[in-house]
DRENSEMI-804744 format. One line per 3 residues: number of its first residue (from 1); their letters; for each residue x negated, y negated, z of C-alpha. Coordinates in nm, 4 decimals, always signed. Layout:
% residues N
NUM = A = X:Y:Z | ...
% end
This chain:
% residues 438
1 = XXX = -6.8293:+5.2068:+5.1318 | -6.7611:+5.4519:+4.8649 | -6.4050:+5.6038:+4.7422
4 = XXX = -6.3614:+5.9033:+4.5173 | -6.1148:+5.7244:+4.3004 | -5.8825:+6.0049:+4.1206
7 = XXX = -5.8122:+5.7241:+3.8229 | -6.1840:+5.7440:+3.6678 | -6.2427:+6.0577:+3.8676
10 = XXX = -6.5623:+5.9239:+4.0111 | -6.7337:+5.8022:+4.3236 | -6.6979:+5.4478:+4.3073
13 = XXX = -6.7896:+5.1165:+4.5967 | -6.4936:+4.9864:+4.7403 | -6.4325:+4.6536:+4.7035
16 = XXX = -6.0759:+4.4929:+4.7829 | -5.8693:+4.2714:+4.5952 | -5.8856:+4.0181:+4.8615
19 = XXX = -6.2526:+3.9696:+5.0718 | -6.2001:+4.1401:+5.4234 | -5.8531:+4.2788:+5.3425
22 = XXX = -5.7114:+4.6495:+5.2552 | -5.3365:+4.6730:+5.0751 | -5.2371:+5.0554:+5.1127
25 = XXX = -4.9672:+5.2664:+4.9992 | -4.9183:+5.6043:+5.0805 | -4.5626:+5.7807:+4.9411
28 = XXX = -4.3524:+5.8775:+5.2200 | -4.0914:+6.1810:+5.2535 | -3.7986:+6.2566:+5.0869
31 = XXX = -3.5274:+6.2448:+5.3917 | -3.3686:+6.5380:+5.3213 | -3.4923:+6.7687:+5.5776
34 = XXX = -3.7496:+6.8090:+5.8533 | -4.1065:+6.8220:+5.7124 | -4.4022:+7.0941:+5.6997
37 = XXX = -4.7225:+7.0508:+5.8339 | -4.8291:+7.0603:+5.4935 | -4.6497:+6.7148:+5.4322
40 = XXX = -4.8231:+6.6110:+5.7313 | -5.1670:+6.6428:+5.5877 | -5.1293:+6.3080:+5.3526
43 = XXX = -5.0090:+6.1722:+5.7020 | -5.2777:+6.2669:+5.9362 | -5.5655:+6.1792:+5.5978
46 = XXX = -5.4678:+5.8049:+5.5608 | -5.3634:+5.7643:+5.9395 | -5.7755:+5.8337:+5.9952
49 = XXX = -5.8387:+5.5854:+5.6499 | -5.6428:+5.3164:+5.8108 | -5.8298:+5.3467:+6.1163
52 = XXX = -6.1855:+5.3271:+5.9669 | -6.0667:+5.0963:+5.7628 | -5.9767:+4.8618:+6.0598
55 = XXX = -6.2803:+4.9636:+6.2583 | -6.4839:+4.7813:+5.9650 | -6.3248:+4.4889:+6.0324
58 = XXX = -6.0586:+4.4664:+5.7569 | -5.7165:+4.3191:+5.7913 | -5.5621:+4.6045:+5.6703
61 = XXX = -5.1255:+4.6318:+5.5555 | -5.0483:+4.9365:+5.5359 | -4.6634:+5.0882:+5.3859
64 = XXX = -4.5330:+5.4664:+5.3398 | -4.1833:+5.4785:+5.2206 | -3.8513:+5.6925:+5.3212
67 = XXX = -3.6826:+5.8138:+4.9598 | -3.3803:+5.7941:+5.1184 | -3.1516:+5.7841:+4.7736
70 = XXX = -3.1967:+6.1421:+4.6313 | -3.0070:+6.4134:+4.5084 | -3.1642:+6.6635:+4.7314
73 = XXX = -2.9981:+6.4310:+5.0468 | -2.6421:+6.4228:+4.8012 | -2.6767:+6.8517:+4.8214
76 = XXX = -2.7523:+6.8306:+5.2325 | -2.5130:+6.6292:+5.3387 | -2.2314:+6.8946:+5.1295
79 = XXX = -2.4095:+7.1302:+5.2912 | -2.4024:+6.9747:+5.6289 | -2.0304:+6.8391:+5.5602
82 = XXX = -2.1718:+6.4674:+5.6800 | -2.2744:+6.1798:+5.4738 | -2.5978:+6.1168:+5.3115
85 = XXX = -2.6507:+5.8112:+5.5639 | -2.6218:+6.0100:+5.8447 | -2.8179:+6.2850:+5.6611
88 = XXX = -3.1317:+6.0075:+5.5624 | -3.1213:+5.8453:+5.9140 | -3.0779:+6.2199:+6.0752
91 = XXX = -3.4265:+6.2647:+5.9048 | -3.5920:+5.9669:+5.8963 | -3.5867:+5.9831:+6.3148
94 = XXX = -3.7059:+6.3565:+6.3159 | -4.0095:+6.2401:+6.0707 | -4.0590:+5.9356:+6.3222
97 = XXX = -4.0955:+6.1658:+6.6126 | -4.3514:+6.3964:+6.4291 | -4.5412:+6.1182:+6.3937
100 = XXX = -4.5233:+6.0337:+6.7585 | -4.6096:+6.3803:+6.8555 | -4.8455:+6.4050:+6.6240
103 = XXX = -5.0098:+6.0736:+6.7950 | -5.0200:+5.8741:+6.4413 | -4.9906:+5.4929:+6.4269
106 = XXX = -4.7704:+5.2663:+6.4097 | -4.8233:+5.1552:+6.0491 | -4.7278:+4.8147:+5.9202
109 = XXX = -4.4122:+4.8809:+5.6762 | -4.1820:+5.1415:+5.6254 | -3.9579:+5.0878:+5.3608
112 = XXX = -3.6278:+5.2323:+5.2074 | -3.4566:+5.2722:+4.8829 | -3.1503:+5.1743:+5.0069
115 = XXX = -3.3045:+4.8150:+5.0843 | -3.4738:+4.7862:+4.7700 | -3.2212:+4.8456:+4.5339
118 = XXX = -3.1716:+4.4951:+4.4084 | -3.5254:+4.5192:+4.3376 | -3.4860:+4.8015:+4.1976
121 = XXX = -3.1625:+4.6499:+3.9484 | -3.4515:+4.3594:+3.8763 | -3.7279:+4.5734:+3.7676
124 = XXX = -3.5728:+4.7666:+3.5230 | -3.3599:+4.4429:+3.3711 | -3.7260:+4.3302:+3.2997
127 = XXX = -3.8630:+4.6660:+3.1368 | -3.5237:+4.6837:+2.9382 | -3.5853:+4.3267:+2.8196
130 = XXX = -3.9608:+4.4036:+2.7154 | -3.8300:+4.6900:+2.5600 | -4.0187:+4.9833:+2.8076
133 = XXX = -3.7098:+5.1221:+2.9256 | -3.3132:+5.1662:+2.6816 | -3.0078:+5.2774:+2.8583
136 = XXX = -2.7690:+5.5575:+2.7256 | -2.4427:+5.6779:+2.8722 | -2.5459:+5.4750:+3.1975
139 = XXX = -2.8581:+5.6446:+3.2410 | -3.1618:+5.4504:+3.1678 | -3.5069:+5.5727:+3.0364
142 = XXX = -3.8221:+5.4665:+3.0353 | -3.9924:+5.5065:+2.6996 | -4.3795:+5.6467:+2.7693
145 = XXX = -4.4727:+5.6572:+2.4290 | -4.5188:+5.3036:+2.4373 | -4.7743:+5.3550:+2.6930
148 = XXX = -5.1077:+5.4553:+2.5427 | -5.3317:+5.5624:+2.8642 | -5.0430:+5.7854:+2.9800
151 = XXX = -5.1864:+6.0665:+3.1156 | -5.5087:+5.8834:+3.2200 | -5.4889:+5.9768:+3.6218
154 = XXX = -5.3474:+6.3356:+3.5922 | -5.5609:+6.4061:+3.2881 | -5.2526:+6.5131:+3.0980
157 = XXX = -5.2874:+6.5682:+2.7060 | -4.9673:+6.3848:+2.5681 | -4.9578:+6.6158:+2.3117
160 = XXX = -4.9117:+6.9303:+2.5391 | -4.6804:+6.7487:+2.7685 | -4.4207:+6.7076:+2.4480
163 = XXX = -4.5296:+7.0293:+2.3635 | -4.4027:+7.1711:+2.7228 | -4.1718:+6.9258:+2.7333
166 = XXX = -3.9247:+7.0494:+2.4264 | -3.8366:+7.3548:+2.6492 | -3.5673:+7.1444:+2.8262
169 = XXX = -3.4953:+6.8736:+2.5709 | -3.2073:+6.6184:+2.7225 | -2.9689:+6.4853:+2.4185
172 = XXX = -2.9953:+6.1729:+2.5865 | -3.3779:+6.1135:+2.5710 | -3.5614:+5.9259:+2.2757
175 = XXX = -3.8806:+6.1338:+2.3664 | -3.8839:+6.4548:+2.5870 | -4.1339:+6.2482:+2.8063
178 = XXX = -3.9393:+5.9684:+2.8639 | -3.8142:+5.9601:+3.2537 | -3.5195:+5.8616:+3.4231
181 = XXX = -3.5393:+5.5041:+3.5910 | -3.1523:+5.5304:+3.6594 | -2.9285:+5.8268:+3.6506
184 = XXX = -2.5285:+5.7940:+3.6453 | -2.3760:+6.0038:+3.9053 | -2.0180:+6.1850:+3.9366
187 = XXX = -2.1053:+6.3181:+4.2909 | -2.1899:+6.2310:+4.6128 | -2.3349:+5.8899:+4.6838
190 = XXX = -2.3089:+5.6294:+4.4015 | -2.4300:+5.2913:+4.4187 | -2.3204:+5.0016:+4.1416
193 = XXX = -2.5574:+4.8841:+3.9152 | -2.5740:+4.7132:+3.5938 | -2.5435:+5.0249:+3.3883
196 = XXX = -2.2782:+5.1918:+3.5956 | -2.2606:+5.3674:+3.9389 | -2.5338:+5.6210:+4.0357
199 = XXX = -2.8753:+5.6158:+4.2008 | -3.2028:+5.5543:+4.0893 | -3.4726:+5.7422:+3.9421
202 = XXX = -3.7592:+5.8523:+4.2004 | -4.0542:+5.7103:+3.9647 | -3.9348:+5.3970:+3.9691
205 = XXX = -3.8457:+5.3520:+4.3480 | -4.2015:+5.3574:+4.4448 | -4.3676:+5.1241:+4.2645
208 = XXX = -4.0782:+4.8813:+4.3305 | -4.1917:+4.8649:+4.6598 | -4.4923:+4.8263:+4.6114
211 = XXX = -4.4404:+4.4932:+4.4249 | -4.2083:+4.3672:+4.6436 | -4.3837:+4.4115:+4.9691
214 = XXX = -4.7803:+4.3636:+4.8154 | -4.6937:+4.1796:+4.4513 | -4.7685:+4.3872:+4.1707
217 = XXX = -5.1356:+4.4984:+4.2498 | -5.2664:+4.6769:+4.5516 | -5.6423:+4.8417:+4.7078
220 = XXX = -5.5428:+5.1830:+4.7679 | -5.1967:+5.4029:+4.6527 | -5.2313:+5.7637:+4.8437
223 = XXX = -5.0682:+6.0701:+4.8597 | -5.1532:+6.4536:+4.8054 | -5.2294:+6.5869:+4.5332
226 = XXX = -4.9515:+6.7808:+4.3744 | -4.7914:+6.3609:+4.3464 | -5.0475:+6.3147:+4.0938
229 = XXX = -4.8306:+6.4116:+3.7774 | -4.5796:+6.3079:+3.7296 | -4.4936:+6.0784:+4.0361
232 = XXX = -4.8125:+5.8985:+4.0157 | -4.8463:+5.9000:+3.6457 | -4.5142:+5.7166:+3.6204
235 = XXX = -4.5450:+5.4990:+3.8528 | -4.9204:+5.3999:+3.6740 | -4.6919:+5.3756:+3.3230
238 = XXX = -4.4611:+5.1082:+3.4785 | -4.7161:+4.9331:+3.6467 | -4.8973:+4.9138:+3.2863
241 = XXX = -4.5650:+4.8252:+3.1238 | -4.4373:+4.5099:+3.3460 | -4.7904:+4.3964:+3.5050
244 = XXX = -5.0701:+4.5642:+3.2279 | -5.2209:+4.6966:+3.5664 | -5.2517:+5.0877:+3.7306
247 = XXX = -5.0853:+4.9217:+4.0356 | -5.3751:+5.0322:+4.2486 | -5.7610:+4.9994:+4.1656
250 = XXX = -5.8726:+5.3219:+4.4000 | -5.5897:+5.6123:+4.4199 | -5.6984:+5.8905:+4.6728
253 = XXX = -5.5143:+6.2254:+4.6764 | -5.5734:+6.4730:+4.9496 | -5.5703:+6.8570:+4.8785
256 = XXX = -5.3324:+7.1278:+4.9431 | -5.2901:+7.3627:+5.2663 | -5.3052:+7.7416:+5.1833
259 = XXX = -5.1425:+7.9853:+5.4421 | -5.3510:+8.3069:+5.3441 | -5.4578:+8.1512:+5.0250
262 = XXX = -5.1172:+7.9920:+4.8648 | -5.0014:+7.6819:+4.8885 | -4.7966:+7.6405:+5.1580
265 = XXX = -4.4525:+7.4893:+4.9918 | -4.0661:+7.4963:+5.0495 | -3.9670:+7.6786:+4.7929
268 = XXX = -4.2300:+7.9855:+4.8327 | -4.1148:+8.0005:+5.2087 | -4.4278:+7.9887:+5.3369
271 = XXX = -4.3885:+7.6996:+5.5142 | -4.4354:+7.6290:+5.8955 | -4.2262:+7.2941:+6.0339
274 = XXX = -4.4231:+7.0084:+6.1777 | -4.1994:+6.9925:+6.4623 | -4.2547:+7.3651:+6.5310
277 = XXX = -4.6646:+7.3786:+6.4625 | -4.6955:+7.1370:+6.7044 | -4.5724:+7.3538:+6.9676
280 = XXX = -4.8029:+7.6249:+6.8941 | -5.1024:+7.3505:+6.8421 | -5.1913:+7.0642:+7.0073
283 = XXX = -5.2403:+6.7216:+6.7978 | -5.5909:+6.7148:+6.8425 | -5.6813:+7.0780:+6.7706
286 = XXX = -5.4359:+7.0387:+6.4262 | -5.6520:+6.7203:+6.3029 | -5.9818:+6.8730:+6.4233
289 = XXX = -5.8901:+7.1906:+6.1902 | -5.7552:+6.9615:+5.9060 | -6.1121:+6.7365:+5.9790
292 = XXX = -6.3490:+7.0349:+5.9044 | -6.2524:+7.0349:+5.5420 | -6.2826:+6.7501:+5.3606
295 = XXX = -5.9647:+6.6073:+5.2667 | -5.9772:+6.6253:+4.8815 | -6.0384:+6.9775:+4.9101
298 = XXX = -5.7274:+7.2914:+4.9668 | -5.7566:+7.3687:+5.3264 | -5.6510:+7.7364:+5.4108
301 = XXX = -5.5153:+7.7885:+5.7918 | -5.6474:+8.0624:+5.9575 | -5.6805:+8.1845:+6.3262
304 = XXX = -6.0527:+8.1456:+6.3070 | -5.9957:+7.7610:+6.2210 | -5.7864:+7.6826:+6.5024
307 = XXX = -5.9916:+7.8546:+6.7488 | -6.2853:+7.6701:+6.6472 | -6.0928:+7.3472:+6.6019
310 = XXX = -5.9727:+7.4464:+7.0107 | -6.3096:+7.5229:+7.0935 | -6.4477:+7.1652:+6.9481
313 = XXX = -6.1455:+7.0034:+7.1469 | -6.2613:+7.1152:+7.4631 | -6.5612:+7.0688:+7.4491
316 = XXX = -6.5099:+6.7366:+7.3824 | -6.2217:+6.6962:+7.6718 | -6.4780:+6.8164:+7.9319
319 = XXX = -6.8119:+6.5940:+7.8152 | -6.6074:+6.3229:+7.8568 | -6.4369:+6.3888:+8.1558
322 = XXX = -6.7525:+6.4963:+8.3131 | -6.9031:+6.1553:+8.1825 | -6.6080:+5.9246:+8.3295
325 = XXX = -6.6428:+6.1163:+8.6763 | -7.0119:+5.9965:+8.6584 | -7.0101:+5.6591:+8.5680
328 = XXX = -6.7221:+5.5882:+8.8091 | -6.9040:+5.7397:+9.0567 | -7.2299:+5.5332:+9.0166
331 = XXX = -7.0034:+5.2253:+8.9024 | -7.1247:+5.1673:+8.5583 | -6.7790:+5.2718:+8.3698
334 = XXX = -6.6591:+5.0316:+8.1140 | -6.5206:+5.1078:+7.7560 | -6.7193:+4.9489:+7.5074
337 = XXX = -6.4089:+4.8658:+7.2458 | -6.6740:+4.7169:+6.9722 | -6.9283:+4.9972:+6.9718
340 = XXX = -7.0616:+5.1072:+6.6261 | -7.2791:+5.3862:+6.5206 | -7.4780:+5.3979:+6.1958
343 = XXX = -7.4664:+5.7533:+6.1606 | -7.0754:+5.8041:+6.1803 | -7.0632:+5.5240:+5.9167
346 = XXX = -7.2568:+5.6816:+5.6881 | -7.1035:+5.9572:+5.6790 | -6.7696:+5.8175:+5.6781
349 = XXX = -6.8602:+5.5586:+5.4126 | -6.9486:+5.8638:+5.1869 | -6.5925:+5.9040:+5.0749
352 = XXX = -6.4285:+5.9873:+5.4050 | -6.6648:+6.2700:+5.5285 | -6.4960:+6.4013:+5.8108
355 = XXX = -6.6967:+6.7632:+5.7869 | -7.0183:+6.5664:+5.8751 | -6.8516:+6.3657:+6.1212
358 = XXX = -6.7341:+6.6484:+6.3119 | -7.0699:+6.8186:+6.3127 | -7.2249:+6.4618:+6.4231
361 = XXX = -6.9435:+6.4683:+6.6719 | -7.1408:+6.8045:+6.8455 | -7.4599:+6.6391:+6.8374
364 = XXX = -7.3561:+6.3805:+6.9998 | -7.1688:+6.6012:+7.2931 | -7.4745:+6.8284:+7.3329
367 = XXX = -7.6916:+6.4953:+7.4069 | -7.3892:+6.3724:+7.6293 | -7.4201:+6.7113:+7.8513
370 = XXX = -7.7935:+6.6957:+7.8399 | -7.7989:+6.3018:+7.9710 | -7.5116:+6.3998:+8.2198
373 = XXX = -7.6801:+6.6759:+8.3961 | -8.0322:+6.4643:+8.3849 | -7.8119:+6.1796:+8.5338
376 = XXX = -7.9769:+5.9792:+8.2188 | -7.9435:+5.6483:+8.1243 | -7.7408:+5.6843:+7.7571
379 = XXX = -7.4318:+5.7989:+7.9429 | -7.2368:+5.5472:+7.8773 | -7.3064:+5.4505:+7.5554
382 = XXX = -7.2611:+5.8285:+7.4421 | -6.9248:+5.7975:+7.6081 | -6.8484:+5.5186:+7.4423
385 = XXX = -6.9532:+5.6015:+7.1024 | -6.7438:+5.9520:+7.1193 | -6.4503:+5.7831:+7.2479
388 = XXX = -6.4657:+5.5295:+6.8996 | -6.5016:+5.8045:+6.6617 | -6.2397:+6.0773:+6.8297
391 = XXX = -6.0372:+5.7492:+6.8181 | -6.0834:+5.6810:+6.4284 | -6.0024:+6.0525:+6.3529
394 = XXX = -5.6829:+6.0336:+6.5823 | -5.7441:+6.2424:+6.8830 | -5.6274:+6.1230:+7.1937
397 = XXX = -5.7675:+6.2390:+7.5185 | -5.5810:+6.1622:+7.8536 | -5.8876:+6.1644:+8.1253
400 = XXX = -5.7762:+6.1431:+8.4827 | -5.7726:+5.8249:+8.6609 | -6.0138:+5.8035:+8.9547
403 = XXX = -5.9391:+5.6348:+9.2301 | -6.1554:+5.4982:+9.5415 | -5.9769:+5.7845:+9.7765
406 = XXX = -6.0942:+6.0507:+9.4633 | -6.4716:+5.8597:+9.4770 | -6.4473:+5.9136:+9.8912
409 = XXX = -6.3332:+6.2618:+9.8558 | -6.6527:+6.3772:+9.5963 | -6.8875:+6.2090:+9.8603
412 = XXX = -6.7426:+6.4446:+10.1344 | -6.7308:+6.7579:+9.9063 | -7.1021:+6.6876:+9.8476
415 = XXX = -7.1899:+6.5717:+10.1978 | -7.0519:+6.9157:+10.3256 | -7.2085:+7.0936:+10.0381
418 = XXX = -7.5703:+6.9874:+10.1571 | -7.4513:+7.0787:+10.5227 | -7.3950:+7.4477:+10.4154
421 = XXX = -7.0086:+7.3336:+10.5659 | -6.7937:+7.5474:+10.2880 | -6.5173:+7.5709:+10.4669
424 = XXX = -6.4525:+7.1718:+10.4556 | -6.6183:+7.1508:+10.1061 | -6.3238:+7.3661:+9.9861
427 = XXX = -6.0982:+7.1280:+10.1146 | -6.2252:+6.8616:+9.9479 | -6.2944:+7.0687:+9.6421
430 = XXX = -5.9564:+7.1496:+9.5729 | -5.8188:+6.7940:+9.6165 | -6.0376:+6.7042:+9.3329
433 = XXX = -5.9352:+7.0631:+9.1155 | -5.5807:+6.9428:+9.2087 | -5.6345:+6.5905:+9.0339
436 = XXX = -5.8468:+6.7487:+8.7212 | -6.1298:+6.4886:+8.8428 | -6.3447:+6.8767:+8.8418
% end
């Protein structure tokens, strides 16, 4: 199994901390509105890495966090005339049921800010004490000249960063790098803390959580790419300050989506709402398009892509609906839940290479049709083996049961077929069009 690890930038074999086991952390949204199906990409990416993951056999924990302590919530809830609580929790259901829409799973830990704050008070009491972090007017800073691999997962020069950095040069800063870990508030929501009231700094909140749900090392850290400086960075300077670690041997960032070749982002407006997107696309088609591009690559939407990606998700809808009808009918269906397939694994154990799975996936359909209409022996097997990998990438596909009355009701459709009877082969005909068994 091979990663593309953004730390060392390079290819590198997976192995986890812990024999058989995966740790992953992928940062969540800021709850301050509904997201964009470009947020949703990070989403759908390590929803399909969690899967494989798990299909390998790993005990896998896997946490995304709500920032639910931010100023952009303190601005929405004025706006809104409510409270940020209601404002967070507003959001945090809406992102829930994109996920559920969006047929994702259930992962193992979602966290908050708001739970972790004593955390939080703890971890920056220690990097005060070990001199990392200094407090000034009730804001506290973390000092990032002391770290000396800073820059070492975004490839930033330190240099240049100061250099850029002196444009907006805070009085209260030692060093124009140095970020906040705790800012003192006047507005809006204020929490107390040993430094004063006010809320903390979004570097910090992450890798909080991180050591208090995993301890202070983990497999995997995810998110897209744009995360990578300075979110990631900081959270990587911490790490190194209180635990000499990068909090997370392999960190995978997915790429951008384009909408006619810019990134698609709030504040260019040239964003489309998950909860909208999905209305004009269906889950599947959305993660089939995303699926075709590999996910550390920008992925530009276009109406080409989604009527291929529509195209690929019926013709896998019908294969295996055509496939159930048969095996019920000579009453050999089962679904194989352990089924592997070398191919898919290679592919997939080449840094998550969806592009070649989803070619692989049309091989294997064309051989399904092929064995179906030669009433072959590999049906089921091919059925099975499709059914595993759509399942690893996500897509869920709702075949129609088939009952004994449906089985009885294809035996007279073909008995009055071979009699020449249309009239009563209609009948029978339509029951089954009625059903979508045909």
């Amino acid at each position: 199994m091979k990663i593309y690890n953004s730390l060392t930038d390079k290819i590198e074999e997976f192995k986890p901390i812990k024999e058989n086991e995966v740790t992953m952390y992928v940062c969540g949204p800021t709850v301050y509105n509904y997201v964009h199906i470009g947020n949703m990409r990070p989403v759908i990416t390590f929803d399909m890495v969690y899967k494989y993951f798990k299909y390998l056999g790993y005990k896998v924990t896997y946490a995304s966090n709500f920032t639910d302590i931010n100023p952009k919530i303190i601005t929405m809830a004025k706006e809104m005339g409510i409270t940020e609580r209601e404002v967070a929790n507003k959001f945090i259901d809406a992102y829930l049921k994109d996920l559920e829409s969006y047929n994702c799973s259930k992962i193992d830990k979602r966290p908050t800010v708001i739970e972790h704050l004593d955390d939080i008070f703890a971890f920056i009491e220690k990097l005060i004490e070990k001199d990392y972090a200094y407090e000034k007017d009730g804001d506290v800073y973390f000092r990032v000249n002391k770290i000396k691999d800073y820059g070492i997962l975004s490839n930033q020069n330190v240099s240049e960063l100061e250099a850029g950095s002196r444009v907006d040069i805070d009085d209260k800063k030692e060093d124009p790098l140095d970020f906040a870990l705790w800012r003192k508030t006047t507005e809006g929501e204020q929490f107390n803390s040993p430094w004063g009231k006010g809320i903390p700094g979004w570097h910090t909140e992450c890798v909080v959580m991180i050591n208090s749900i995993f301890g202070n090392k983990i497999d995997i850290h995810g998110g897209g790419v744009d995360l990578k400086f300075p979110h990631h960075e900081n959270e990587i300077a911490q790490s190194m300050a209180l635990n000499n670690n990068h909090l997370a041997n392999y960190w995978m960032h997915n790429g951008h989506i384009n909408v006619n070749g810019e990134k698609m982002s709030k504040s260019l407006g040239n964003f489309i709402l998950a909860k909208d997107f999905i209305k004009m696309h269906d889950a599947n088609i959305i993660k089939i398009a995303l699926f075709k591009t590999h996910y550390r690559l920008p992925l530009n939407f276009t109406d080409e892509l989604f009527n291929e990606a529509n195209n690929i998700d019926n013709k896998i809808y019908n294969a295996l609906k055509s496939a159930k009808l048969l095996l019920v009918l000579n009453n050999t269906y089962s679904i194989e839940k352990n089924v592997k397939d070398e191919k898919f694994e290679e592919y997939m154990n080449d840094d998550f290479n969806t592009p070649n799975v989803i070619s692989y996936l049309l091989e294997l359909l064309k051989e399904l049709n092929i064995e179906i209409r030669q009433k072959g022996e590999n049906v089921l097997l091919l059925y099975n083996k499709i059914l595993m990998i759509t399942s690893v990438l996500g897509l869920v596909y709702n075949l129609p049961e088939i009952t004994k009355e449906d089985v009885e009701n294809y035996n007279k459709w073909q008995e009055y077929r071979k009699e020449k009877d249309f009239e009563n082969a209609d009948i029978y005909r339509n029951k089954l069009i009625e059903k979508n068994i045909i």
